[in-house]
N, CA, C and O atoms as CSV, one atom per row, in Angstrom:
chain,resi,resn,atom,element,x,y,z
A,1,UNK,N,N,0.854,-1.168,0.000
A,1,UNK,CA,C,0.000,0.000,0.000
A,1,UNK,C,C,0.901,1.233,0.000
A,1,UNK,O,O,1.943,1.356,0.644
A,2,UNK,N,N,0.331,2.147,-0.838
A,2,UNK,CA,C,1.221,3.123,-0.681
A,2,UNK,C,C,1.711,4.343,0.447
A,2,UNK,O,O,0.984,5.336,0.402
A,3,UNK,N,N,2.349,4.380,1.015
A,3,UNK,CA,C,2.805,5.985,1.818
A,3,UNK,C,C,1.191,7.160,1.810
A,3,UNK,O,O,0.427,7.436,0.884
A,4,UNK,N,N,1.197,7.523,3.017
A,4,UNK,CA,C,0.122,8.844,2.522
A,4,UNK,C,C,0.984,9.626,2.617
A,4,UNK,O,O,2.103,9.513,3.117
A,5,UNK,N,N,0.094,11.133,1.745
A,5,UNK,CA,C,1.190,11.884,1.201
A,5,UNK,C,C,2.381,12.423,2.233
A,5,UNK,O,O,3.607,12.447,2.123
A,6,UNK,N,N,1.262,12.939,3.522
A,6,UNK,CA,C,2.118,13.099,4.528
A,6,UNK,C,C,3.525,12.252,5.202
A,6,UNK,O,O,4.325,12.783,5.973
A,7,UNK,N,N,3.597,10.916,4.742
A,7,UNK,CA,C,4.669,10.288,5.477
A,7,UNK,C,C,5.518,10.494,4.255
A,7,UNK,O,O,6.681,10.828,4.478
A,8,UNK,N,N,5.101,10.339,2.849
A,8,UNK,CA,C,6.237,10.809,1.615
A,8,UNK,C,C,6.860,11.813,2.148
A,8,UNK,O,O,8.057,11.709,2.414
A,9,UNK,N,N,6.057,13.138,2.437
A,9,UNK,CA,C,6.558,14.406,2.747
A,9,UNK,C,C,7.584,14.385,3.657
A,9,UNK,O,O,8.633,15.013,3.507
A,10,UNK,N,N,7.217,13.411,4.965
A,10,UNK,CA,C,8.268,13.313,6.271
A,10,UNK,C,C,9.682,12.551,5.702
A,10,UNK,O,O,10.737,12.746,6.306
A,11,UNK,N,N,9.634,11.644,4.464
A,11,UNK,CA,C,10.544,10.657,4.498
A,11,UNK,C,C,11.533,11.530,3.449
A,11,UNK,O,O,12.763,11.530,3.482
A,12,UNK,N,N,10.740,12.217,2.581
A,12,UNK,CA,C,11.548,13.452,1.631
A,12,UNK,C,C,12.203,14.635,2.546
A,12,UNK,O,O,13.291,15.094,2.196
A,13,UNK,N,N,11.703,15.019,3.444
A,13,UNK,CA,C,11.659,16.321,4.269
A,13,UNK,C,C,12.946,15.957,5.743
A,13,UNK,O,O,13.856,16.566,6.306
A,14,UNK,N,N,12.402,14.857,5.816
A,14,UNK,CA,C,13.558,14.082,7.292
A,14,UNK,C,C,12.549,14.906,8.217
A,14,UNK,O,O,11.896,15.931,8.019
A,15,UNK,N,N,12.687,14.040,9.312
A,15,UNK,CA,C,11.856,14.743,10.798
A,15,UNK,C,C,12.880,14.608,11.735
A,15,UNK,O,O,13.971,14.053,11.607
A,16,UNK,N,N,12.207,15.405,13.061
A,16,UNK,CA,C,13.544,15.160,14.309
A,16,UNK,C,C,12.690,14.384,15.146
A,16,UNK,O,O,11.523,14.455,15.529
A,17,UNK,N,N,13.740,13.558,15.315
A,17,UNK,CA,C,13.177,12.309,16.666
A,17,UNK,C,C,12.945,12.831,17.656
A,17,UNK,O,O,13.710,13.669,18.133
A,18,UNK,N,N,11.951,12.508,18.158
A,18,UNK,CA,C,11.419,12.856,19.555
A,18,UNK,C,C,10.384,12.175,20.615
A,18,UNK,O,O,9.979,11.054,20.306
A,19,UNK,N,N,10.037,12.599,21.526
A,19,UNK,CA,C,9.317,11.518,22.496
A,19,UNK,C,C,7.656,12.105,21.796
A,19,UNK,O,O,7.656,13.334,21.863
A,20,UNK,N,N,6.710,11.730,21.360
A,20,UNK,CA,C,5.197,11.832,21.384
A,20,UNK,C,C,4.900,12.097,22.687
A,20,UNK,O,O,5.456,11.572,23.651
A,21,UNK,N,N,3.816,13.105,22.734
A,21,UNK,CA,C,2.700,13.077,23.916
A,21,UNK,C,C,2.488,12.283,24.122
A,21,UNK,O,O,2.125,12.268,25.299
A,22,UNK,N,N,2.418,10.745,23.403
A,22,UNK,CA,C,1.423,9.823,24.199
A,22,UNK,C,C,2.996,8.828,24.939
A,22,UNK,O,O,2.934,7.715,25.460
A,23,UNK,N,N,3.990,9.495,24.787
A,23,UNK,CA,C,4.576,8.324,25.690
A,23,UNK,C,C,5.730,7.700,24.496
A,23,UNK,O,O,6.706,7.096,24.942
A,24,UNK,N,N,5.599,7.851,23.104
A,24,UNK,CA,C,6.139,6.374,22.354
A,24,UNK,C,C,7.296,7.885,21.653
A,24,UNK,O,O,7.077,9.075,21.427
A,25,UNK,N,N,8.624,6.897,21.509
A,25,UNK,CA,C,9.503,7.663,20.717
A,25,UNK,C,C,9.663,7.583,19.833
A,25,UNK,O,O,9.861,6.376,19.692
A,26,UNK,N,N,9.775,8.150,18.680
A,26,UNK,CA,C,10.009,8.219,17.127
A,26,UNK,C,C,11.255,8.271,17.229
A,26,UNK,O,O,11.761,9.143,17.935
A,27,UNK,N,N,12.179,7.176,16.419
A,27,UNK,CA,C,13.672,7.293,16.763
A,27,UNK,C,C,13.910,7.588,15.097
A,27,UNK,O,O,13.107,7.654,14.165
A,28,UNK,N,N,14.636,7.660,15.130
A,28,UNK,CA,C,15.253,7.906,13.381
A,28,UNK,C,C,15.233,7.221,12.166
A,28,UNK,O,O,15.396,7.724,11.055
A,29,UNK,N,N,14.917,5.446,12.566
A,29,UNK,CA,C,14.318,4.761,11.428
A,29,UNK,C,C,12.946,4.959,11.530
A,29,UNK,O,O,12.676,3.979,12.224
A,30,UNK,N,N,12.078,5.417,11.375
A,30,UNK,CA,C,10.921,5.980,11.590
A,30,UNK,C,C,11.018,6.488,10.108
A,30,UNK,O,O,10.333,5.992,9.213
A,31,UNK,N,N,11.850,7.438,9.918
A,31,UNK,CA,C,11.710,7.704,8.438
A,31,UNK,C,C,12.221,7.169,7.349
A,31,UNK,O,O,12.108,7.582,6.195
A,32,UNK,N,N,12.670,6.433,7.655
A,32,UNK,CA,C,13.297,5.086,7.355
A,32,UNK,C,C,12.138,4.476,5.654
A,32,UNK,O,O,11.234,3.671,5.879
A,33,UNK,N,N,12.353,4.958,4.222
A,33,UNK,CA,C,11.655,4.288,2.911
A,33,UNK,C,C,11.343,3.203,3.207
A,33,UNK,O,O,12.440,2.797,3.592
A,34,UNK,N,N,10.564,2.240,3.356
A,34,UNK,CA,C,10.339,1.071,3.315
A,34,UNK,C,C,9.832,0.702,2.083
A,34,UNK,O,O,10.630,-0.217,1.906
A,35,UNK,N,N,9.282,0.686,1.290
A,35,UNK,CA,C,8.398,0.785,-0.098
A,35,UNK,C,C,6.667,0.937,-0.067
A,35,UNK,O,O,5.862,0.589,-0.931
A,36,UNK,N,N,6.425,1.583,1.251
A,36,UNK,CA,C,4.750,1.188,1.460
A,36,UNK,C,C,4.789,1.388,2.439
A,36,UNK,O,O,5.859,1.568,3.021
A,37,UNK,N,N,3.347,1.447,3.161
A,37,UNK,CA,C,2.749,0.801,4.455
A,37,UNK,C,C,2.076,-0.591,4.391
A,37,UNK,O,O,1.749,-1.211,3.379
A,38,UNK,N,N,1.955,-0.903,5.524
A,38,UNK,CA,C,1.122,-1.994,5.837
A,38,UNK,C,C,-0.405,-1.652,5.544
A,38,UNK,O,O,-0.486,-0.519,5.070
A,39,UNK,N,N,-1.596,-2.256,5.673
A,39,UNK,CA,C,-3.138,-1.631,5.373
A,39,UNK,C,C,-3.557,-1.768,6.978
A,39,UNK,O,O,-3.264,-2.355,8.019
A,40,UNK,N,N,-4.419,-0.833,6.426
A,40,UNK,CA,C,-5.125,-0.546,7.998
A,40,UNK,C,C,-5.504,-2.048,9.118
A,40,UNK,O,O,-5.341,-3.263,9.002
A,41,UNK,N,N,-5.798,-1.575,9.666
A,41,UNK,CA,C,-5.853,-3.131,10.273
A,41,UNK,C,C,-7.848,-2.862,10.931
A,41,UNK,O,O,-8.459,-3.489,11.797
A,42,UNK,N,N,-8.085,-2.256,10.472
A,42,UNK,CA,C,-9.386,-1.890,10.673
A,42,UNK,C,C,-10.545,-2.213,9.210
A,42,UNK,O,O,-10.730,-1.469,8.247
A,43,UNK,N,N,-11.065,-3.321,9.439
A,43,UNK,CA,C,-11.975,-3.738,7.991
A,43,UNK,C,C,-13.521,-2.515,7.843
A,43,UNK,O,O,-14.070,-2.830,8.899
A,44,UNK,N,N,-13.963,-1.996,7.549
A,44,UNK,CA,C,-14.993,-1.556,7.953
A,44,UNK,C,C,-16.015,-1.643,6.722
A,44,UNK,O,O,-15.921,-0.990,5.683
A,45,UNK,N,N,-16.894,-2.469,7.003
A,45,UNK,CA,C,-17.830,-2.820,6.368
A,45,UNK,C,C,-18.884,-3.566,6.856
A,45,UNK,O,O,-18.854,-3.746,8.073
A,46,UNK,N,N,-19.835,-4.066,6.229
A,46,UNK,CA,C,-21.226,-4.741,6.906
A,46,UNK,C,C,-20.750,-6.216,7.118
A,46,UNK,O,O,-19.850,-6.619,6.382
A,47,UNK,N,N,-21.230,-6.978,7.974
A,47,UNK,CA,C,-21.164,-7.957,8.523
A,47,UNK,C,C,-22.077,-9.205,7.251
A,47,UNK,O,O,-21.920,-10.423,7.341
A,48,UNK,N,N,-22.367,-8.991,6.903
A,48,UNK,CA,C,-23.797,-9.559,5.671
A,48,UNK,C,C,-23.444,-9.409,4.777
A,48,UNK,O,O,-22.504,-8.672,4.478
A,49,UNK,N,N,-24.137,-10.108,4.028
A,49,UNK,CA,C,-24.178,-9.565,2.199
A,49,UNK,C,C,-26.304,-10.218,1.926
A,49,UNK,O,O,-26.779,-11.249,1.448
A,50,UNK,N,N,-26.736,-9.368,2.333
A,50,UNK,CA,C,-28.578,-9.352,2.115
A,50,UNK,C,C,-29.363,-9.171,0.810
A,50,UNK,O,O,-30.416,-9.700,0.455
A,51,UNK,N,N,-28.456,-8.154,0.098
A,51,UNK,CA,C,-29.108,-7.802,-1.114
A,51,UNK,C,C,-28.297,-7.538,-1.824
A,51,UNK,O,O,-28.073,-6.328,-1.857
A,52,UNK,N,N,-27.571,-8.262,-2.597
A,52,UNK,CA,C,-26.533,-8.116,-3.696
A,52,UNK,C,C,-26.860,-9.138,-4.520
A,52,UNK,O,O,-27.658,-10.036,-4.252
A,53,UNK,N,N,-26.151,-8.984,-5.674
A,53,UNK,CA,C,-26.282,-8.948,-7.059
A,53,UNK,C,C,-26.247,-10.762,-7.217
A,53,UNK,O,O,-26.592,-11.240,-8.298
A,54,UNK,N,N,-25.829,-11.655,-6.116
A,54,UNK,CA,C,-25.391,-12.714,-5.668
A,54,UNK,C,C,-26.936,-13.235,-5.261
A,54,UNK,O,O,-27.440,-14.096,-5.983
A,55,UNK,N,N,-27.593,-12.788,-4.260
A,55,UNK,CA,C,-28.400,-13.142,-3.762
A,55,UNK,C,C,-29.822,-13.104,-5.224
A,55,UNK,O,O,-30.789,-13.859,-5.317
A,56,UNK,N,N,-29.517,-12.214,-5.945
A,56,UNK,CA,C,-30.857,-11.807,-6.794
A,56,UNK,C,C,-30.247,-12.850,-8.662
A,56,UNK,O,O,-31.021,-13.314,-9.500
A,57,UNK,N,N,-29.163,-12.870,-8.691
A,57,UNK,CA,C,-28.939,-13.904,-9.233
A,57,UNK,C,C,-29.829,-15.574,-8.741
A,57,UNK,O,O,-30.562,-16.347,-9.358
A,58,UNK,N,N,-29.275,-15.536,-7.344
A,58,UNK,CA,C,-29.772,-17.109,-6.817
A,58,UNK,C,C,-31.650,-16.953,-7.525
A,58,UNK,O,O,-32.144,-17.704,-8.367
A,59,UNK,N,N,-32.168,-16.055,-7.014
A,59,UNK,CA,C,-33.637,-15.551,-7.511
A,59,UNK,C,C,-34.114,-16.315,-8.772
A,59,UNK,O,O,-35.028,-17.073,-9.094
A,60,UNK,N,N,-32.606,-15.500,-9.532
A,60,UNK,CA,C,-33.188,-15.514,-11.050
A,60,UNK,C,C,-33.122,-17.175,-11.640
A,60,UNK,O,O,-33.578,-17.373,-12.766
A,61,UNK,N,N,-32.621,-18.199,-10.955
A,61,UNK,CA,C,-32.070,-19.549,-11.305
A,61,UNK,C,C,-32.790,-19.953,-10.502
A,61,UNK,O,O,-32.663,-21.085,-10.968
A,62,UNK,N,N,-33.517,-20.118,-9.625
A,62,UNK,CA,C,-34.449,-20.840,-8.832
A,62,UNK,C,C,-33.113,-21.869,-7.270
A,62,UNK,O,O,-33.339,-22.850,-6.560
A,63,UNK,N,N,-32.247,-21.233,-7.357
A,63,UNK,CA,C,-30.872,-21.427,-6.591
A,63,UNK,C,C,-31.157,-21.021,-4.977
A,63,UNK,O,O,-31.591,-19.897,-4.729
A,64,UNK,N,N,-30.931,-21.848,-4.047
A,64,UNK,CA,C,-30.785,-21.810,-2.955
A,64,UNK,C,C,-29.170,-21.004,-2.058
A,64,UNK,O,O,-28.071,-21.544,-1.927
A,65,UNK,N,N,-29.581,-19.663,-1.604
A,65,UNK,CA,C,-28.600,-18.844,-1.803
A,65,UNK,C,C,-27.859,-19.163,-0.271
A,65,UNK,O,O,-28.420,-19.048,0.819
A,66,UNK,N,N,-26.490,-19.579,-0.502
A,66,UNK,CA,C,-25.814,-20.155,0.632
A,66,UNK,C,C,-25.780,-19.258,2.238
A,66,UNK,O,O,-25.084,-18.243,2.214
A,67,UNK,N,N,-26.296,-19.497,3.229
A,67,UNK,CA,C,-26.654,-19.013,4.209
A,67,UNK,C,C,-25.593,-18.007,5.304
A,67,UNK,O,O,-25.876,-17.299,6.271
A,68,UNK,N,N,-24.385,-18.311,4.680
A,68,UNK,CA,C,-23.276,-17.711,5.157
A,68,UNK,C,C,-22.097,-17.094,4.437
A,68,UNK,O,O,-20.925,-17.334,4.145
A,69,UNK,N,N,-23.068,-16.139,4.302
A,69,UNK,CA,C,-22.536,-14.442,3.423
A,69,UNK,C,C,-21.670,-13.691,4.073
A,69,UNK,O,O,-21.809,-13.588,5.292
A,70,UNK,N,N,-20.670,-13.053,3.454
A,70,UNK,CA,C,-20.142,-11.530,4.017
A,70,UNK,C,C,-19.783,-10.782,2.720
A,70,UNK,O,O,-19.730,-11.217,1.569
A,71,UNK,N,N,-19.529,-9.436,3.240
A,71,UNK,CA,C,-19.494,-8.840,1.635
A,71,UNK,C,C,-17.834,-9.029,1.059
A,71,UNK,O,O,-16.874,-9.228,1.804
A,72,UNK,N,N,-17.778,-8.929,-0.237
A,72,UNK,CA,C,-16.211,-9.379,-0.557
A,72,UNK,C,C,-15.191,-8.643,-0.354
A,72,UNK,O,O,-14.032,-8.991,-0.584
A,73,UNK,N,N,-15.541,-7.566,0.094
A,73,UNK,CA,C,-14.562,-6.741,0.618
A,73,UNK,C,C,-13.186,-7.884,1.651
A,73,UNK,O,O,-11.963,-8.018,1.621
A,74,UNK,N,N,-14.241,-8.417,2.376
A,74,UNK,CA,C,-13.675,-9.354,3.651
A,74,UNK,C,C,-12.659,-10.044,2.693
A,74,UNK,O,O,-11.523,-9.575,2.638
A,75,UNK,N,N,-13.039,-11.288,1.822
A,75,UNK,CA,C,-11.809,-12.101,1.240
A,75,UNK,C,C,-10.816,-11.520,0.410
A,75,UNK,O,O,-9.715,-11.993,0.131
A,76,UNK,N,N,-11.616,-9.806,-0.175
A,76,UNK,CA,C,-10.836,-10.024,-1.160
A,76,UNK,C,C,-9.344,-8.880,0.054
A,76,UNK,O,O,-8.417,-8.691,-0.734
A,77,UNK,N,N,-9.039,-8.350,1.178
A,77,UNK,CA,C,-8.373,-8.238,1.642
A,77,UNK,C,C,-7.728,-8.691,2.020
A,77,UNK,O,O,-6.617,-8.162,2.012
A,78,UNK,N,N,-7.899,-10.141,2.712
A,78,UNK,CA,C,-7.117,-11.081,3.126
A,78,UNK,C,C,-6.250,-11.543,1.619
A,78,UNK,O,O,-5.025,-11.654,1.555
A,79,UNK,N,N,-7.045,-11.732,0.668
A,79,UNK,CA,C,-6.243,-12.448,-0.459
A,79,UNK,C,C,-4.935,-11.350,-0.651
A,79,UNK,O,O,-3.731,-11.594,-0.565
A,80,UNK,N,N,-5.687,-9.935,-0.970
A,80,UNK,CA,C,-4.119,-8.926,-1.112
A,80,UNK,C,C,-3.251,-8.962,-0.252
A,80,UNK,O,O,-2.140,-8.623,-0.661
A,81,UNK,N,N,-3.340,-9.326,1.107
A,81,UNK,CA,C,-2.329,-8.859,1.729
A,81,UNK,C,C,-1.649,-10.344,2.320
A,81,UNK,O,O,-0.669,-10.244,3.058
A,82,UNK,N,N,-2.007,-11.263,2.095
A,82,UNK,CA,C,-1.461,-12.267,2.001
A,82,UNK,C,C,-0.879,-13.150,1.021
A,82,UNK,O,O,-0.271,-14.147,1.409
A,83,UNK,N,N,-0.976,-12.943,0.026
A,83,UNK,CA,C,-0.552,-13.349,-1.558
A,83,UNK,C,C,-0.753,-12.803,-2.847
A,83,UNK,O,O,-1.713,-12.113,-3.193
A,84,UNK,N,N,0.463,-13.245,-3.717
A,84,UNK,CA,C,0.594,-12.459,-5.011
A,84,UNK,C,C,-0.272,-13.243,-5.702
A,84,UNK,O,O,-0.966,-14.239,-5.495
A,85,UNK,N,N,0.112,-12.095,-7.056
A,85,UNK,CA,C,-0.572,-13.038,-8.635
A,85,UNK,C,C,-0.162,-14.079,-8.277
A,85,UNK,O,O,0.791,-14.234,-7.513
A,86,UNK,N,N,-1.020,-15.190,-8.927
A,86,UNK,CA,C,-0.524,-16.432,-9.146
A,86,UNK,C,C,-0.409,-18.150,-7.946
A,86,UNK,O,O,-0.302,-19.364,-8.123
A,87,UNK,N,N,-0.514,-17.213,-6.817
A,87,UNK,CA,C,-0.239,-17.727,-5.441
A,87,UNK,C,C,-1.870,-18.920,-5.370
A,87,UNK,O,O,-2.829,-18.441,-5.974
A,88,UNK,N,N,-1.997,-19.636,-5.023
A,88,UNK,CA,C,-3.285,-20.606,-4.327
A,88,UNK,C,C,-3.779,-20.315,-3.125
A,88,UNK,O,O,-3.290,-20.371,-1.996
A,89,UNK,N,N,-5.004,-19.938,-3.608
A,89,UNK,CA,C,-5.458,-19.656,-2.458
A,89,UNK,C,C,-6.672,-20.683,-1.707
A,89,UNK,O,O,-7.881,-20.462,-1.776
A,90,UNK,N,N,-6.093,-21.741,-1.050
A,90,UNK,CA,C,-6.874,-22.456,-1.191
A,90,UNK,C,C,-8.053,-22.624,0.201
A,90,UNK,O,O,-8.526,-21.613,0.721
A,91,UNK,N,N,-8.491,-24.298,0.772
A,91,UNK,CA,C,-9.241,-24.012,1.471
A,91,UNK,C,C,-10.871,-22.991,1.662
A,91,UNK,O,O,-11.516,-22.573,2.625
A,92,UNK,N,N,-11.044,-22.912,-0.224
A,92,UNK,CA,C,-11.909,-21.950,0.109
A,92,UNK,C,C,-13.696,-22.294,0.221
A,92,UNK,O,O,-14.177,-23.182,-0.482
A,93,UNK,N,N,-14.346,-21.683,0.940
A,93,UNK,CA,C,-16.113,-22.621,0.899
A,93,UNK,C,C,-16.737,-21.358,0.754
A,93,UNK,O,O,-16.698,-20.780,-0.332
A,94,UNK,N,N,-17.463,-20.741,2.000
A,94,UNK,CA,C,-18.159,-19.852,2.038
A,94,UNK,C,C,-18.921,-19.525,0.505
A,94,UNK,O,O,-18.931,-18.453,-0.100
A,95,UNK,N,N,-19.349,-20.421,0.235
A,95,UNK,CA,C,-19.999,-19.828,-1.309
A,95,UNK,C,C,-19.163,-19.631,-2.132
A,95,UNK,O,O,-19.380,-18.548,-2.676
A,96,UNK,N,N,-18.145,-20.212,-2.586
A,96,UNK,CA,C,-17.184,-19.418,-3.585
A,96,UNK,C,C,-17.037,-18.129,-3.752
A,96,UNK,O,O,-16.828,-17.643,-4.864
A,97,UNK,N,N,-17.131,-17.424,-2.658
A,97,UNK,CA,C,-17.021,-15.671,-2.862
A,97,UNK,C,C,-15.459,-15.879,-2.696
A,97,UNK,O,O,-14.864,-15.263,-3.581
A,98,UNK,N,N,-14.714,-16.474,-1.940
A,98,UNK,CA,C,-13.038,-16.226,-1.728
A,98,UNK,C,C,-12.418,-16.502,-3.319
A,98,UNK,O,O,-11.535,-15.887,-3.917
A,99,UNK,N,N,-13.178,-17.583,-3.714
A,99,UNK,CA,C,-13.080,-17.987,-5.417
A,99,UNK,C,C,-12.887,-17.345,-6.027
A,99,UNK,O,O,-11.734,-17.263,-6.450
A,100,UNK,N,N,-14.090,-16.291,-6.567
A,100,UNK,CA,C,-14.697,-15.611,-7.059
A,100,UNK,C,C,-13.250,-14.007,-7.174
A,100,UNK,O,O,-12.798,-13.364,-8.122
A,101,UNK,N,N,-13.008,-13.980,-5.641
A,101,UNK,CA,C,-12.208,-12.460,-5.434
A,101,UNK,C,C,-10.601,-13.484,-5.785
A,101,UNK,O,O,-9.604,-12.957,-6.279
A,102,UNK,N,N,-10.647,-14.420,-5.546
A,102,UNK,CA,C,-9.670,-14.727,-5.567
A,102,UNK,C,C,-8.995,-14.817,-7.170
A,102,UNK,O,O,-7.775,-14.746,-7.318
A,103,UNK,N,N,-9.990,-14.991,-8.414
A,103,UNK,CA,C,-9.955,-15.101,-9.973
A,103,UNK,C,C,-9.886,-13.577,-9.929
A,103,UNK,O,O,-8.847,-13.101,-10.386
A,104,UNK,N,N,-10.622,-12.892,-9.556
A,104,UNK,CA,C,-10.351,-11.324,-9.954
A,104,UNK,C,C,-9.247,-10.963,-9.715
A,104,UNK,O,O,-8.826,-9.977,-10.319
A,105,UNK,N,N,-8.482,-11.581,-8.837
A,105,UNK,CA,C,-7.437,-10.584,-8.404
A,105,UNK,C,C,-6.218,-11.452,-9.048
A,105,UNK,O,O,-5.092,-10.964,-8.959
A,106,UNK,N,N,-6.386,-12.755,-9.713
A,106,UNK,CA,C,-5.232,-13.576,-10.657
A,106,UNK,C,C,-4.691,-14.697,-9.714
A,106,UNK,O,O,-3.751,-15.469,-9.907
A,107,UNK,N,N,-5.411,-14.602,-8.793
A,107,UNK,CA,C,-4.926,-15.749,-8.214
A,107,UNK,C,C,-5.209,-17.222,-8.778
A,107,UNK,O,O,-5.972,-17.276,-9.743
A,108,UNK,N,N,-4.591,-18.632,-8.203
A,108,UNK,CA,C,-5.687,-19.808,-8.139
A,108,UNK,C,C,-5.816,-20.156,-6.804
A,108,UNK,O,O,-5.238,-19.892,-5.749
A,109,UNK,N,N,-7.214,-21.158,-7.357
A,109,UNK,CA,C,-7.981,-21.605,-6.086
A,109,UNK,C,C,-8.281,-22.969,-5.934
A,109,UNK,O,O,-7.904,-23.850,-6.707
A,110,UNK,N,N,-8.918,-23.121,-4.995
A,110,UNK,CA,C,-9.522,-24.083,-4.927
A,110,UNK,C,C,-10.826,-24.385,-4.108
A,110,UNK,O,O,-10.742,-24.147,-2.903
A,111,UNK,N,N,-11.781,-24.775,-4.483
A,111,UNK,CA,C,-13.078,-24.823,-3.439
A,111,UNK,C,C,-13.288,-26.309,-3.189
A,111,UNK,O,O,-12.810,-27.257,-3.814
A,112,UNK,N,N,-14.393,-26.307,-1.771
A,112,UNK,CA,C,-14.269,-27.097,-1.522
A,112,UNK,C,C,-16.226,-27.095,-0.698
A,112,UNK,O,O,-16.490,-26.336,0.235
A,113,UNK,N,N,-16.782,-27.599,-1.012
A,113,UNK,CA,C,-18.190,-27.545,-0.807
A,113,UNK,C,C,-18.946,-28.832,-0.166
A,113,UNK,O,O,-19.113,-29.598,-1.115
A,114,UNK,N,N,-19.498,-29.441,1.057
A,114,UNK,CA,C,-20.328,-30.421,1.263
A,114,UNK,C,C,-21.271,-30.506,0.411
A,114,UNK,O,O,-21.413,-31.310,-0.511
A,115,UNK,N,N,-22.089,-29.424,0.831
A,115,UNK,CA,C,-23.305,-29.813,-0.349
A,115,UNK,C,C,-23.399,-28.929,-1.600
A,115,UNK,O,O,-23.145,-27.758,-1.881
A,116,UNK,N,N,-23.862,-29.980,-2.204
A,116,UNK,CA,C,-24.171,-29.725,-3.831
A,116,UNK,C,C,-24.427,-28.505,-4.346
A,116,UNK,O,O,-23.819,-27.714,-5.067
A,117,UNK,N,N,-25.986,-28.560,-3.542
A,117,UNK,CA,C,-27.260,-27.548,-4.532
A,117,UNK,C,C,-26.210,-25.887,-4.119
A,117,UNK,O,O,-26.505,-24.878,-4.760
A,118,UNK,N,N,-25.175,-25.814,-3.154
A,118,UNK,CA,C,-24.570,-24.505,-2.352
A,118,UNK,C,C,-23.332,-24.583,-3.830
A,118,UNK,O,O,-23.188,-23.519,-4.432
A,119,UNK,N,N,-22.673,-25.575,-4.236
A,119,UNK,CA,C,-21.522,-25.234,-5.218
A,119,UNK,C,C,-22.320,-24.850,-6.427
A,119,UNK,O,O,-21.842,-24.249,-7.389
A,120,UNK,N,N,-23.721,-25.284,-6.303
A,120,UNK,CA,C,-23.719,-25.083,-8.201
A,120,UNK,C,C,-24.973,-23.994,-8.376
A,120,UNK,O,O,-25.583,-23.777,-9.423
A,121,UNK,N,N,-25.279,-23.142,-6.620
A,121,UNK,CA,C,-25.764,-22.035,-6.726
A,121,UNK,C,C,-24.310,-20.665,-6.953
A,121,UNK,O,O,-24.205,-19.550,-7.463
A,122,UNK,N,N,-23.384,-21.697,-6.170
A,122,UNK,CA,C,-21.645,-20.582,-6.416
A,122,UNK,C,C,-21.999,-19.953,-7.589
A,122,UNK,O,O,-22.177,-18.736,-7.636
A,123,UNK,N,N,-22.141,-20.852,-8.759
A,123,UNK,CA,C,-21.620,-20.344,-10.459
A,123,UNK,C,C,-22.294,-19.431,-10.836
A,123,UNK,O,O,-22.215,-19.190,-12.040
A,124,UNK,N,N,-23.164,-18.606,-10.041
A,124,UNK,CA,C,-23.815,-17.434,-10.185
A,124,UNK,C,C,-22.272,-15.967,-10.022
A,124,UNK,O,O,-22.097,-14.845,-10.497
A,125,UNK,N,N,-21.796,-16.539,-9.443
A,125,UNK,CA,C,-20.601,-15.472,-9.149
A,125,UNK,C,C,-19.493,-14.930,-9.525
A,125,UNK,O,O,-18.622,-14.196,-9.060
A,126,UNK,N,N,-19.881,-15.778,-11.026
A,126,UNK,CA,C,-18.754,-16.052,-12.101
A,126,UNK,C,C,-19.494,-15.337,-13.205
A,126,UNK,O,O,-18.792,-15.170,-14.202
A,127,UNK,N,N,-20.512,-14.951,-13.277
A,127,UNK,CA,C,-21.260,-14.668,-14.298
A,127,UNK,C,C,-20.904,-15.386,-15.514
A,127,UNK,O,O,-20.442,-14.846,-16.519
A,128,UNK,N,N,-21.136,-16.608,-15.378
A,128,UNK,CA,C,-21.064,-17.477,-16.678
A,128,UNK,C,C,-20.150,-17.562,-17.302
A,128,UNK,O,O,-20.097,-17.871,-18.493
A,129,UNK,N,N,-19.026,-17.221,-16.374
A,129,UNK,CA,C,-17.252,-17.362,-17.292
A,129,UNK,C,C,-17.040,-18.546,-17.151
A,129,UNK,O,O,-16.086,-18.849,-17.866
A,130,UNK,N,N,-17.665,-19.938,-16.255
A,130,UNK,CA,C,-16.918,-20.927,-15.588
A,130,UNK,C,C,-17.788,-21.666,-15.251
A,130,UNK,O,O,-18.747,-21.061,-14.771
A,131,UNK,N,N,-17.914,-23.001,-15.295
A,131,UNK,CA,C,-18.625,-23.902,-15.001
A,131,UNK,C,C,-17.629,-24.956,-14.015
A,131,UNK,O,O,-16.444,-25.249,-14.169
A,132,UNK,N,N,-18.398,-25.298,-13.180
A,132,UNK,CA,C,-17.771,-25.924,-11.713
A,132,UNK,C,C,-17.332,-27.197,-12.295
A,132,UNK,O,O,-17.280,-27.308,-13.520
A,133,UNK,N,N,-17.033,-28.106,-11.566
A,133,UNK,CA,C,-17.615,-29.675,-11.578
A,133,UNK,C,C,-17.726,-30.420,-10.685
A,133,UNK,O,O,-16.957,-30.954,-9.886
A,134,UNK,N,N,-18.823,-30.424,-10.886
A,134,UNK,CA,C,-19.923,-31.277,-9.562
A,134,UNK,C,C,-19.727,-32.767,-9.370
A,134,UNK,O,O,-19.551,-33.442,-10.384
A,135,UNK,N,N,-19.734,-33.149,-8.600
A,135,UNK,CA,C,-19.490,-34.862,-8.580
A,135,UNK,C,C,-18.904,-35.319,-7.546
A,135,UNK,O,O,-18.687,-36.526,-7.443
């Protein structure tokens, strides 16, 4: 993730080390280029996924829409900040949504589903790029 502008500015500009009000010292690798930051560590988004494009698909196919949703924001963060293009991302169920973010973003995958009628309501999430195989 990239620098906000302000820490570019500090790492171009140099700062003077010093103790913070709250107690913590900024020592001199502090400004220290690293190539990035880390991402927030704060997800903020809805807990659900109720009415999306997923659920009204299942509608349109007469598809039983898998009962344990979140919105993709959730996988598709974990996938960035844990692996590159190309990387497997496997272990995945929850409806093929980790799948799903996981092809968008170039990864591979792998799913893994108990029941049936839940993998071959998934292929709604692909919009017809991909057909599963069931068996």
């Amino acid at each position: 993730m990239d620098y906000s502008p302000d820490m570019k500015r500090l790492i171009r500009n140099g700062f003077r080390a010093k103790q913070r009000p709250s107690g913590h010292v900024i020592t001199p690798k502090f400004g220290r280029d690293r190539g990035g930051s880390i991402p927030a560590n704060l997800i903020e988004r809805g807990n659900n996924e109720s009415n999306s494009e997923y659920i009204r698909a299942c509608e349109r196919k007469g598809y039983k829409p898998h009962p344990a949703r979140f919105p993709r924001a959730l996988p598709e963060f974990f996938i960035k900040l844990l692996t590159d293009e190309h990387d497997l991302v496997g272990s995945v169920r929850r409806q093929q949504h980790d799948g799903c973010r996981a092809e968008a973003l170039r990864r591979r995958w792998l799913a893994f589903e108990i029941r049936e009628d839940y993998l071959i309501a998934s292929q709604v999430r692909f919009s017809g790029q991909l057909q599963l195989d069931v068996g």
